[in-house]
N, C-alpha and C positions, 0 to 999 in steps of 0.2 A: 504494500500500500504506500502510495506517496506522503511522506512527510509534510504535513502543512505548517506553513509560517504560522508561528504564536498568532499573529494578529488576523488569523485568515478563518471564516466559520466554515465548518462541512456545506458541503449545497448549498451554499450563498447561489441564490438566484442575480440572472442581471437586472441589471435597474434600467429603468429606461429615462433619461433625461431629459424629460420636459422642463425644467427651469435652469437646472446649471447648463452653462453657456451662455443663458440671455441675457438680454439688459433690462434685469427686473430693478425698478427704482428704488432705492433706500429707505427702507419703513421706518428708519431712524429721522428721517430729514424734516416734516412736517412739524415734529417736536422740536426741536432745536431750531429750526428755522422762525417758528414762530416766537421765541421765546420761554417755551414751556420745560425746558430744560432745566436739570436741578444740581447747580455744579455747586462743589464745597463753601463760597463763598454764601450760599444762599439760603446754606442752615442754620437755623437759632435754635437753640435749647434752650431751657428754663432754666432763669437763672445761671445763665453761662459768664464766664470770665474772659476775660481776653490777654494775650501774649506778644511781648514785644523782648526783644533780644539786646543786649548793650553788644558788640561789635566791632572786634579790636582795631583798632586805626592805624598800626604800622604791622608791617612786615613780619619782623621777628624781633621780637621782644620776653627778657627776662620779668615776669612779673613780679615785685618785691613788695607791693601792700594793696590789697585790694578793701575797703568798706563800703558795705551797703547800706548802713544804718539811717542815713539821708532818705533813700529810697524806699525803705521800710515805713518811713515816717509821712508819705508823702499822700497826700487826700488819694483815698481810690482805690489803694496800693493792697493787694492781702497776703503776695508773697514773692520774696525776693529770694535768689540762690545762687551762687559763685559756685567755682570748678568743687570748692571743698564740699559744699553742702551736698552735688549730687555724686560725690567718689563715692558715699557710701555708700550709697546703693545700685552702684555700676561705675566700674572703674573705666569703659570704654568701648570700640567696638574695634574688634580684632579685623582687619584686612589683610586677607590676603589670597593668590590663586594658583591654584594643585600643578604648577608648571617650573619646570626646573627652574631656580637661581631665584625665585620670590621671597625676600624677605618680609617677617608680615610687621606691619606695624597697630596702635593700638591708637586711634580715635578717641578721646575724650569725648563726654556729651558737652563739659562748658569747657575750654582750656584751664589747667591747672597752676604747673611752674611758667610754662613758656607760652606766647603764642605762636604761630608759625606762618598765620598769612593773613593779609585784610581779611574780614570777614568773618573769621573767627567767630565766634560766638565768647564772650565770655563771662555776661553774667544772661542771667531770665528772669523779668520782672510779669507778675500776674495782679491784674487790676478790673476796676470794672467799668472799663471801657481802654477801645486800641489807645486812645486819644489821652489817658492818663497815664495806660504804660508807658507810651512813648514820650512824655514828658519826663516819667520818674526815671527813665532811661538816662536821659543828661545828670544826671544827681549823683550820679556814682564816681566815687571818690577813690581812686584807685595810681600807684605811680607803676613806672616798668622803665626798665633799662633795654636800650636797645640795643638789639645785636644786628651783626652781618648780613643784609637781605641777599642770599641767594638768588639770582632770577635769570644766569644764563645756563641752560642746560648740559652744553660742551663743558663751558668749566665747574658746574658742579659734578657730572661724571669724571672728571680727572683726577678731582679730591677737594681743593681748597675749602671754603667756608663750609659748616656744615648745617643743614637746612634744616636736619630733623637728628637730634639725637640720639633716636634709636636706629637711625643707620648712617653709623659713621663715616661712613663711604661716600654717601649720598645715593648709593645704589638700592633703590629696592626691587630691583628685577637685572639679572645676566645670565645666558647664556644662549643656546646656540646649536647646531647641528650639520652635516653635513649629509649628502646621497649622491652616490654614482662617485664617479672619477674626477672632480671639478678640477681639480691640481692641475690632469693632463688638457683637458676642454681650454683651460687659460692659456697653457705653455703650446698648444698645438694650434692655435686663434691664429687664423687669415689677419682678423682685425677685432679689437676690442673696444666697445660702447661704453660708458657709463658716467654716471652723473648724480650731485645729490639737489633732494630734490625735500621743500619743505611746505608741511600745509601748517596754517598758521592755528592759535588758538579761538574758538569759538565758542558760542555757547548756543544750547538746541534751541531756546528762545520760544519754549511754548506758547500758543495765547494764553493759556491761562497757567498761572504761578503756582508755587507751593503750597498745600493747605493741609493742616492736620487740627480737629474737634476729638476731645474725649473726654469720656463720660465714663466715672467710677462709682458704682452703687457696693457701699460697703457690707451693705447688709449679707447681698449673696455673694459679695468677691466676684461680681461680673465687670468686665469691663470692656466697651465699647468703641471701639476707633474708628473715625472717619478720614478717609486719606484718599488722596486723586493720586494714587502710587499705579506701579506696572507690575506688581508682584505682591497682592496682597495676603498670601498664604505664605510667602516669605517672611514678612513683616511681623505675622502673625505669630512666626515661629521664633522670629527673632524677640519678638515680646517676651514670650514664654521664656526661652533661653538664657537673654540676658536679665530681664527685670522680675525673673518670676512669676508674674502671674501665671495663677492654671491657667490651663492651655482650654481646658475642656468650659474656659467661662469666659474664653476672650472672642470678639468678634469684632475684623476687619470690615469697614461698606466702604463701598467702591461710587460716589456718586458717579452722573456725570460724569468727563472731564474732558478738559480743553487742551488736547494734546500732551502728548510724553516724548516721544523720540527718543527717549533711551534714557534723558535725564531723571525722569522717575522710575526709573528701573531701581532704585538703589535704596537704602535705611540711612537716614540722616538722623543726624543726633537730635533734632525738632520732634520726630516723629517717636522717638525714646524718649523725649524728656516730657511732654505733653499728660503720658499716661501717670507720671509719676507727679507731676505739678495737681493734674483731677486727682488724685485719690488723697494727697496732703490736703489741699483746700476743701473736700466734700463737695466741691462742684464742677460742673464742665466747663474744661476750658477752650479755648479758639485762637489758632493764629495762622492768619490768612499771608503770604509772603507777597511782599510789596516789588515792584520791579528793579529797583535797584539792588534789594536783598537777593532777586532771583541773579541776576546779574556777576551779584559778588561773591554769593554762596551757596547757587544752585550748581550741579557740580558743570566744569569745565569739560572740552573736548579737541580729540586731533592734533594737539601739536607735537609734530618729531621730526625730525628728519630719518631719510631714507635714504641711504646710499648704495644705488644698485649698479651693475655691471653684468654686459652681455658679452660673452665669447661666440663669437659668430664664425664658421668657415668659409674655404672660398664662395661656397657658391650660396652664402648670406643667412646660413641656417643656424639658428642659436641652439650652440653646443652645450653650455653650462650656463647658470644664473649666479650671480653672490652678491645677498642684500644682507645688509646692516639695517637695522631699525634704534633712530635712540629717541624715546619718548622724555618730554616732561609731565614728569608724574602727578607734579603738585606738592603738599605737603606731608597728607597720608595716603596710604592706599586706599579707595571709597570702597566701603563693602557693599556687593559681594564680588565686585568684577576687578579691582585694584588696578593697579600702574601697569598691570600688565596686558591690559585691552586692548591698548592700543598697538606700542610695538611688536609683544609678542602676534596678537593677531595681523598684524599688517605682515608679517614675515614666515608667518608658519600655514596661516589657513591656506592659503593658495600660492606657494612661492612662487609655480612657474606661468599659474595664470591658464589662459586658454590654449597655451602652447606646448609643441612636443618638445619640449626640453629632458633630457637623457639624468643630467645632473644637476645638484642644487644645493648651496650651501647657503645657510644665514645666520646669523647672530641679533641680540635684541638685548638691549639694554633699557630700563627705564630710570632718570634722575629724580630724586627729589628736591625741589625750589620751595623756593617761598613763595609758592602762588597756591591757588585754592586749588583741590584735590581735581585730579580727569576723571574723568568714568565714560559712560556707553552714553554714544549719539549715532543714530541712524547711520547704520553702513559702518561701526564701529571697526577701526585697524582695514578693513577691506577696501573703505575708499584712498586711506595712504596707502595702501598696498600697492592696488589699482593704480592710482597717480602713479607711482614714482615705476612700474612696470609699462602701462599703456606709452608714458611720456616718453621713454626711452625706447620704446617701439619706431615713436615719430623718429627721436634720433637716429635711430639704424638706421631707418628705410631712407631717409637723406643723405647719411653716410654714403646707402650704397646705391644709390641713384633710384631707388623706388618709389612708384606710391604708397602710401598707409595703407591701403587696399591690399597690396601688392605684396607687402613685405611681410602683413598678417595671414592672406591664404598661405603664403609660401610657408608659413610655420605652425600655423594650426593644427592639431588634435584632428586626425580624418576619422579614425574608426574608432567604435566604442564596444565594450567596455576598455576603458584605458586607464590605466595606472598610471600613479604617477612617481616620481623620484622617493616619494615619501612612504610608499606605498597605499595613497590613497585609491580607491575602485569609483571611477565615474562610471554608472551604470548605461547613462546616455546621454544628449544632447545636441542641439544645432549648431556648432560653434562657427564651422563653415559659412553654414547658412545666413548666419548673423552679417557675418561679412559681405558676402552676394546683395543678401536683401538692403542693408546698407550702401551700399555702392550707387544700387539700381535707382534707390530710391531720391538718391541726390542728385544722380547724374552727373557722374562725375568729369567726363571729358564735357561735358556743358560750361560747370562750372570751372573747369582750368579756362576755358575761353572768356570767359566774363572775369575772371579775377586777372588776365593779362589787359583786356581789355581798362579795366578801371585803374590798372595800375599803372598805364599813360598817362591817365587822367589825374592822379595823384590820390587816388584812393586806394584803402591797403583793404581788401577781405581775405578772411583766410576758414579752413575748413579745417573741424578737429574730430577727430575718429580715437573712440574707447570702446573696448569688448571688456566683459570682466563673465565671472564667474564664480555664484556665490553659492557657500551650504545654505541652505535654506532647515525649515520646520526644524529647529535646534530641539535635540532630543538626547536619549543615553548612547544613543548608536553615533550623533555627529562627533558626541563629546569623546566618545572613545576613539574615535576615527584619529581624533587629533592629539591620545595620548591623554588625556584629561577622564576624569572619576564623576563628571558629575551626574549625577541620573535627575530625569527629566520625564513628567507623565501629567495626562493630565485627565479629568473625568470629562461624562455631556450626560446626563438625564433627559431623555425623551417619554413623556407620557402621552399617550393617545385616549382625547375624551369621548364619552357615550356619544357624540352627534359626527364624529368625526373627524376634530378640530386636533389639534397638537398644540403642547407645550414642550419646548425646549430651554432644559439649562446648561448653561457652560462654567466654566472655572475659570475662563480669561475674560479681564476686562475688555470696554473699550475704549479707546483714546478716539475716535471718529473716523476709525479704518471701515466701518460698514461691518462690523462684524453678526451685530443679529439680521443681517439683509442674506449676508452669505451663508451661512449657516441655518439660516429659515430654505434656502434653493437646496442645501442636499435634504437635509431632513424632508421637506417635502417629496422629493423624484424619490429615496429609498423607501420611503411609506404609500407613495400611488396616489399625494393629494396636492391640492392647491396650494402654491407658495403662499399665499394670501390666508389659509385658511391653519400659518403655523405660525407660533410667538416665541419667541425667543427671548430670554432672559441671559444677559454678559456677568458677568463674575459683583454683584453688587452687595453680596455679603460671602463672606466663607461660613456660614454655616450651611452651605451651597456643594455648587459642585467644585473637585479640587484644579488647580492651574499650578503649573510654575513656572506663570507669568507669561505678559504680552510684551514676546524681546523674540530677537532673532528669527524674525518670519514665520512664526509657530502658526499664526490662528489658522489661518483658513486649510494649513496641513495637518496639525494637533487636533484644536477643535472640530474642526470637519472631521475627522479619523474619529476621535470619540464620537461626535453625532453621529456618523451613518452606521458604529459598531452597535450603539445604543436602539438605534429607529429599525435596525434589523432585526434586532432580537423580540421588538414588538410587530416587524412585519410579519417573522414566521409564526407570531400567535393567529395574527388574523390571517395568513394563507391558510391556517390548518382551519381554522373554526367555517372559512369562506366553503371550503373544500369538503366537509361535510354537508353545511347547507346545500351544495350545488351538488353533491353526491357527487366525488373528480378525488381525482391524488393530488396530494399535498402536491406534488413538483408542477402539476401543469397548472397552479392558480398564478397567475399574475396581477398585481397590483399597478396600474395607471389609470390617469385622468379619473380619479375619484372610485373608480370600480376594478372590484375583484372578479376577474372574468379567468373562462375554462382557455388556455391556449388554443387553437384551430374552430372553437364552438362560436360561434359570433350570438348566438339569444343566449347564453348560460353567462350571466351574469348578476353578481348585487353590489348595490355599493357599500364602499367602506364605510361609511356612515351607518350603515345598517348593520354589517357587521361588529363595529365595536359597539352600537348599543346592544346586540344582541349577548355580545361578551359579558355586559356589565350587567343586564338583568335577565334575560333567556338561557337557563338550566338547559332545556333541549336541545340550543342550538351547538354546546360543548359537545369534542369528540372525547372517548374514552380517556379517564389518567388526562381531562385537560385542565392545565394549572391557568388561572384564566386574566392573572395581571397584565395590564396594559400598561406598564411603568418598566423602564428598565434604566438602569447606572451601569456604564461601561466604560471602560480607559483606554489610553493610548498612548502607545511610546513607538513610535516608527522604530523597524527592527533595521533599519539600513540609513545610512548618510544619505540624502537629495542633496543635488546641484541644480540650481534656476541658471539659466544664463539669459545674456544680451548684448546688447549695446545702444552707443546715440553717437548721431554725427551733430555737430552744433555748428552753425554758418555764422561769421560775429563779421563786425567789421569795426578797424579802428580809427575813430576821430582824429584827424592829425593835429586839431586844433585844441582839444580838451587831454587828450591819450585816453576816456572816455570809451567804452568798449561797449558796441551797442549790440544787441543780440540780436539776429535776422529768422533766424528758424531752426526748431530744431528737430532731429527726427530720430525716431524710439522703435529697438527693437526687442520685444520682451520674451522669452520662452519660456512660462512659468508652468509649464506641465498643460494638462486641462486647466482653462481657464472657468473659474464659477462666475465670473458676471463683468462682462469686460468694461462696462462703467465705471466697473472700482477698483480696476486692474489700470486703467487708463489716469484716472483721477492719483492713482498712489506714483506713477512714472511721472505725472506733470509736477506735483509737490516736492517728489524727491527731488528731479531734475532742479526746479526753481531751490531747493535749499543748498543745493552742489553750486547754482550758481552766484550766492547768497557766500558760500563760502571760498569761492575763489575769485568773488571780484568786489564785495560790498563790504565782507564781517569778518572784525579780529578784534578779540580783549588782548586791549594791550595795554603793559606796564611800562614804568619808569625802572630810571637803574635804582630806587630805594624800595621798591617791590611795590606801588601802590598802583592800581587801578585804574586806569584812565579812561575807562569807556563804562560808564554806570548810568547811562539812561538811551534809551532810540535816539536821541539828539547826536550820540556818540558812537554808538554801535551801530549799525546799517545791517539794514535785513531790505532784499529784494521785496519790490513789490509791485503790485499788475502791470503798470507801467513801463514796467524791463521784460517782460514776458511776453517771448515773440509766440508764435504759431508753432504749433506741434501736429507732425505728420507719425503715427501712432502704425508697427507693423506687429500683425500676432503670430508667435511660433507656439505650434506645439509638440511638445515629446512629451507624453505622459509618461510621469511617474511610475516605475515596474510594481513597487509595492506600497505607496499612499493610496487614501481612498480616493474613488474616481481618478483619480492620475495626476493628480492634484501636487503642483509644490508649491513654495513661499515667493514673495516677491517684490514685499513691503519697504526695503532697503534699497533696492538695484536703483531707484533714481537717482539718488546720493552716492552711491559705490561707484558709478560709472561716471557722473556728468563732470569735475573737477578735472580729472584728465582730459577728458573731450574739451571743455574752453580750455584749457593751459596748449592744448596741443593746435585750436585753433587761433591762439592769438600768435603763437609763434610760426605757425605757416601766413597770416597777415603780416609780420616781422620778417620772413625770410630775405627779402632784397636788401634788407640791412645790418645781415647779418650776424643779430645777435637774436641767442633762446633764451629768454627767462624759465628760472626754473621754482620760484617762489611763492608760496599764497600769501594776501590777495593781493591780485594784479591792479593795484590802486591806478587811477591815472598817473599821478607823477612816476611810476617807475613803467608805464608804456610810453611815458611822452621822452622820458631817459634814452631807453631803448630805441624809440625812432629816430633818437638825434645823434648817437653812434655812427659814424660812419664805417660802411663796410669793411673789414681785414678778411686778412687772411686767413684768420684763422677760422672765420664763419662759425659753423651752429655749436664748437665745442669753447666759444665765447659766453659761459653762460652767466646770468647776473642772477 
């Protein structure tokens, strides 16, 4: 007998897909659009309190007298607490991640002896109202000796100042690996490529901020947490963990919320200190994060350099890869993803990318500075990966007189399954294809005519080409793929009611990915009803179903996998009970378009509406031994790694007058398995793209050399917006998935992973008659207006700035 995959049922019949694929419209939208949405900011409780932060204002600093007693005193005020007040009852949050060379360090929830970066947190004032803690805030009477602000990455990895005491070094992440022969691939190189290449720091910049509500009822030791987080079964567990509470009396809700991108993936010391401030005062408290707090001490992202190199032979085929990654870390590692998100994944998940490369070495280092901690933002380490790979693509293929088109077939991944140096298994993919359909789609000997054309004229366009290739549906199987422990599952409850209707519950929130839209399409096609006539509930309490968490491209491969394990186990209730009534074997009932019908019989039918009420209150209609619930709880851990791939070409042209980089159009190609509803597959490539381009031409937090802040409000920080958003021309590939449900992979990131390479590569083919390649983010106007005022050398495109 053949062995079935864990996640596979006996006789799973096929589904027939009346809704996944369409473009069913977002049953979320109505509510939100109108206003009727219920994000953190919009809850009161009774009798609730309010929370404001005091917020260290240098760098690094020894602190040597802290008093609150002013603040204590202050009309409003019911409680005040320095680093000492909350050691006692949590000395910190440990970060750290299960990959060689991580050292962990340990988070305070208020800083103690030191602080180590703006923003800090260092004392919490609770009052009865925002408006009086944030006064009693100024009251605090504290001195600090300053120390050394750390803030360049290079020279805190070499040793000098040290930014965090617990790692003396300043390293809290090193090491490294090697695969195949790379030694000989260098020493036998026709020609050698390479380049370093940096993205700058950002921040994910949700619409809506930080917010954490709780409410402690002492009586039964319940306690209740409201949090706009990305992992609220995380959270939950981390409650339990560090601050004790039973586990069996805590409960996470999930309202609302206004986007995550990776920033709330994480346990901040707010969302620890909250639960312990309600249960000291006896009442609930609130504290909603203002945007310059999100700014200063929501966590950071992206910045490192990568310094890659291609060994190419004669005939232009890259032999071996060797990337360095050096991140800055920040101050601690953020838990649960630490310093090492960025460079280790920028250099390990996909070294060689969508190419046949043989061999592959990399190293990854992460610094600690005195800046606020990095963590996870959409396309976390894959879009520096991506960069500092695709960009050096461009380099080659100029090197060796190719086009981008040209120089990517020549080295792409043709047959699948392919292994890679690491020994990772791509099961399948379009990678090729990507490339073709790209081409096609721009036209590219058109556009060489019009770009020689305008460059008579004194106009520079230039065309940028990225392919990337991403794990997608992060699970126990991607995490071990790449050497890592973590296990990953998540539940879906489907119950089917007496008239025929469905509810579905999931364990992952939503940040406004459309996730009860797509998860209402399988559920419906595996049950035989109307998308319309199924509801869906997203993770808005854990006393629910379980997740861990909306990160890494999981929902619609996770959740969808739990929903149609779950909706299956109630469809073979109502095939058998149909099958009785209709006098048929179990195997020939099929469930669509609302009715349970005999396969080949065209009158032998009932509908499922009638079936489940017959479930719920007709004895006769049971077949023998039938157990007759219409509720089932099912989980899901994909038993194999998925790869989504794509790419985008971007068309920009540069203003000679401003160095003003204006975006003409861009074009999208996405392969994310079976697509469930290409509205929300389309809407998630136009967001990503627009925050790729957000972060390589508008947004950087940046510091001074005494570690302070300089970009703490939109005034300062620049985030794209509709106005720079050209046209998008959208192409769909599919290879489904061998073993997710319906064929389904992830795809939530690839806007972001791929778009930064495609502008850096197109503004340097706009730059080519002059010369010089930038190889930097963001490509502010003053350093394109630098660039076109270079005159030509010799040296051309390994001139880089």
């Amino acid at each position: 007998m053949k062995k079935l995959d864990k996640h596979q049922h006996m006789s799973t019949p096929a589904v027939a897909a009346r809704s996944v694929g369409t473009r069913v419209l977002r049953s979320e939208d109505p509510r939100l659009l109108t206003g009727r949405g219920e994000f953190i900011a919009d809850i009161d409780l009774p009798r609730q309190l309010h929370v404001a932060f005091v917020r260290s204002p240098v760098a690094h600093a020894r602190i040597t007298n802290i008093d609150l007693s002013a603040i204590r005193d202050a009309d409003g005020v019911a409680l005040a607490w320095s680093g000492k007040d909350v050691a006692a009852f949590c000395e910190g949050l440990v970060g750290e991640m299960a990959v060689e060379g991580c050292v962990p360090t340990t988070m305070p929830l208020l800083a103690g002896d030191e602080v180590l970066y703006v923003g800090e947190p260092v004392a919490v004032v609770v009052a009865e109202s925002r408006y009086a803690a944030e006064d009693a805030c100024e009251l605090i009477d504290w001195d600090f000796e300053e120390l050394p602000a750390v803030i360049n990455m290079d020279a805190a990895a070499a040793g000098g100042p040290v930014a965090n005491p617990q790692l003396p070094d300043n390293l809290g992440l090193n090491g490294g690996a090697s695969f195949g022969d790379v030694s000989a691939a260098f020493d036998q190189a026709a020609q050698i490529v390479e380049g370093r290449f940096y993205t700058c720091r950002v921040s994910a910049a949700p619409m809506e901020t930080r917010g954490v509500i709780a409410d402690y009822e002492w009586a039964s030791k319940t306690l209740r947490l409201w949090s706009n987080t990305q992992m609220p079964h995380y959270l939950k567990y981390m409650l339990t963990a560090y601050l004790g509470f039973p586990e069996q009396s805590v409960e996470v809700i999930t309202p609302d919320t206004g986007g995550g991108f990776g920033m709330k993936a994480h346990v901040y010391p707010e969302e620890m200190l909250l639960p312990l401030l309600a249960r000291e005062v006896g009442r609930p408290v609130k504290w909603i994060e203002d945007r310059r707090e999100n700014l200063i001490a929501g966590a950071h992202a992206h910045e490192q350099y990568v310094d890659i190199a291609y060994a190419l032979d004669a005939e232009g085929k890259i032999t071996g890869v060797r990337t360095h990654a050096l991140g800055d870390g920040g101050a601690y590692h953020m838990p649960p993803w630490s310093m090492a998100v960025e460079p280790w994944c920028a250099v390990v998940m996909t070294p060689t990318g969508i190419y046949d490369v043989p061999a592959a070495e990399y190293t990854y280092k992460a610094a600690a500075t005195n800046k606020t901690p990095v963590g996870a933002y959409r396309g976390v380490g894959y879009m520096a990966g991506t960069f500092a790979r695709e960009c050096l693509a461009d380099d080659a293929a100029r090197a060796l007189g190719m086009s981008p088109f040209d120089f990517r077939r020549h080295n792409v991944v043709r047959e699948f399954p392919w292994t890679n140096p690491q020994g990772i298994v791509y099961q399948e993919g379009s990678w090729r294809q990507t490339i073709d359909a790209l081409e096609e789609m721009v036209d590219y000997p058109a556009f060489l005519h019009r770009q020689a054309q305008l460059r008579e004229q004194g106009r520079y366009i230039g065309l940028g080409l990225s392919c990337f290739v991403e794990s997608s549906g992060e699970s126990s199987a991607t995490s071990l793929e790449h050497g890592l422990g973590d296990v990953y599952h998540d539940t879906a409850t489907v119950r089917l009611n007496p008239n025929g209707t469905a509810n579905v519950t999931i364990g992952l929130s939503a940040q406004g990915q459309g996730l009860a839209t797509t998860m209402a399409q399988m559920a419906a096609d595996t049950l035989g009803i109307k998308v319309e006539d199924v509801s869906v509930q997203t993770a808005r309490s854990t006393d629910h179903a379980y997740g861990s968490g909306t990160i890494g491209s999981r929902g619609a491969v996770v959740a969808g996998g739990a929903v149609a394990r779950a909706a299956d186990v109630v469809r073979e209730k109502v095939r058998q009970v149909a099958a009785h009534m209709l006098e048929a074997a179990t195997d020939d009932i099929e469930l669509v378009d609302g009715l349970a019908s005999v396969k080949g019989v065209s009158d032998a039918s009932v509908s499922i509406a009638d079936v489940a009420t017959a479930i719920y209150f007709d004895l006769d209609s049971w077949p023998k031994d039938f157990e007759p619930s219409l509720e089932a709880t099912q989980a899901y851990d994909p038993s194999q790694a998925m790869f989504s791939n794509g790419g985008h070409a971007i068309l920009v042209e540069l203003e000679a007058e401003t160095g003003f980089v204006r975006f003409e159009k861009i074009y999208s190609v996405e392969d994310c398995g079976t697509v469930i509803n290409p509205n929300i597959v389309e809407g998630q490539i136009r967001g990503g793209v627009l925050q790729g381009i957000g972060a390589s031409v508008f947004e950087e937090l940046a510091y001074d050399e005494s570690g302070q802040i300089l970009t703490t409000t939109f005034l300062d920080y620049g985030l794209p917006t509709m106005d720079v958003a050209p046209p998008f021309e959208i192409h769909h590939l599919e290879t489904p998935s061998s073993h997710s449900a319906s064929g389904v992979k992830g795809m939530g990131e690839s806007g972001l992973i791929a778009a930064p390479a495609a502008v850096l590569n197109a503004v340097n083919d706009a730059l080519s008659p002059f010369g010089v390649v930038l190889r930097d983010l963001p490509l502010t106007p003053e350093k394109v207006l630098d660039a076109m005022s270079v005159a030509t050398t010799a040296s051309g495109p390994d001139e880089g700035l």
